[in-house]
C-alpha positions as CSV (number, residue, x, y, z in Angstrom):
1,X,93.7,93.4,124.1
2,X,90.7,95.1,126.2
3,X,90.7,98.0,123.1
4,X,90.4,95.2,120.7
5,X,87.6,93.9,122.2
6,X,85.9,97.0,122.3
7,X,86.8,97.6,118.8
8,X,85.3,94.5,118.3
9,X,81.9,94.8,120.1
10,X,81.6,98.2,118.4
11,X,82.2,96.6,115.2
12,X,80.0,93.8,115.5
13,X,76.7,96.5,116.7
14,X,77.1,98.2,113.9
15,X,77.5,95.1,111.5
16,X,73.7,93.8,113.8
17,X,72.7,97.5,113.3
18,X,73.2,98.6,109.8
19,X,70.9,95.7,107.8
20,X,67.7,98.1,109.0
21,X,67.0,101.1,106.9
22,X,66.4,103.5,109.8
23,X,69.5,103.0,111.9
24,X,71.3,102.8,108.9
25,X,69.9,106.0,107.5
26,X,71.5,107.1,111.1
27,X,74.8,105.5,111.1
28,X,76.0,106.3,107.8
29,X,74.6,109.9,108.0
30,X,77.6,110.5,110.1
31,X,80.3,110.4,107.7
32,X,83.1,110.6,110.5
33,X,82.0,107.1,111.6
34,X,82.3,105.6,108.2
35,X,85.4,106.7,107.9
36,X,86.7,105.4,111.3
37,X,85.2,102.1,110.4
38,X,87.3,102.4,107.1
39,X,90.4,102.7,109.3
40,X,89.4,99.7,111.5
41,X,90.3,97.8,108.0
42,X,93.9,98.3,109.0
43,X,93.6,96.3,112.8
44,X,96.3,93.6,113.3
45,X,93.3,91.8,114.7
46,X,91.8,89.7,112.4
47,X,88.5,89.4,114.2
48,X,88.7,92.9,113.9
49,X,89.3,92.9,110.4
50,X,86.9,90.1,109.8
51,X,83.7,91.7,111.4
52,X,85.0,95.4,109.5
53,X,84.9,93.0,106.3
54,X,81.0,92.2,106.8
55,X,80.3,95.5,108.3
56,X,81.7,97.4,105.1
57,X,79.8,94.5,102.7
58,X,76.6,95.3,103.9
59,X,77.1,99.3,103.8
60,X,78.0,97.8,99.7
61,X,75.1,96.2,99.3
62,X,72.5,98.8,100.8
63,X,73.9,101.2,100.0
64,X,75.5,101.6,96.2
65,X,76.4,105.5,96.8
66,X,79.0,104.5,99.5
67,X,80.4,101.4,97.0
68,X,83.0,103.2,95.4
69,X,84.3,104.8,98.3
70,X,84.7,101.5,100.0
71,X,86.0,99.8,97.4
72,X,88.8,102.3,96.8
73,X,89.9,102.5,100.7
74,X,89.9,98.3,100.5
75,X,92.4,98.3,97.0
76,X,94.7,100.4,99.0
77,X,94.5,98.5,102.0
78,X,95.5,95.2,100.5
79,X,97.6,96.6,97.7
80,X,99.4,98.5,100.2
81,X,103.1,97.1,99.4
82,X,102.4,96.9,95.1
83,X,101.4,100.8,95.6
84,X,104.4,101.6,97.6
85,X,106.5,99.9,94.8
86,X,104.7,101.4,91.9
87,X,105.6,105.4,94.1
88,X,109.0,104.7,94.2
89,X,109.5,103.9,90.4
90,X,107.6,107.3,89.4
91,X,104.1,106.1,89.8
92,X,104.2,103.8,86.6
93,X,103.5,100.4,87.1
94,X,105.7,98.0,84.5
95,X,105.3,94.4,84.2
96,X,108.5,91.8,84.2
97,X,108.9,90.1,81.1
């Protein structure tokens, strides 16, 4: 629980931090802690998740280089099981009739 809340503080500095251009000009020049935020989208805590969420929407809005990668990393998140389904049956994905 105490490396939760950590997680979350973290979280939460960065979401406070990253609306101004100069510390976000810092934050995301460091492209290791992007993707360790990316990760974070993974936590079984849901104020975890939640705070990751609105960190990861304002990188998106700010910052439309970084949009596609975020987006991508979030589809596979939440279309973990559909992808998992659509490997085992050759990578083809085939609606039921």
């Amino acid at each position: 629980m105490a490396n939760d809340s950590l997680t979350f503080g973290i979280s939460f500095a960065l979401y406070k931090f990253l609306p101004w251009e100069d510390t976000r000009k810092k934050i995301l020049g460091n492209e290791k802690l992007l993707n360790t935020v990316l990760k974070l989208l993974k936590s079984n805590n849901s104020r975890v998740v939640f705070i990751v969420m609105n960190v990861l929407e304002i990188v998106q809005l700010f910052e439309p280089e970084y949009s596609e990668k975020v987006k991508k990393k979030k589809f596979k998140v939440y279309n973990k099981e559909f992808l998992k389904m659509v490997d085992m049956k050759g990578g083809e994905y085939e609606e039921d009739n």
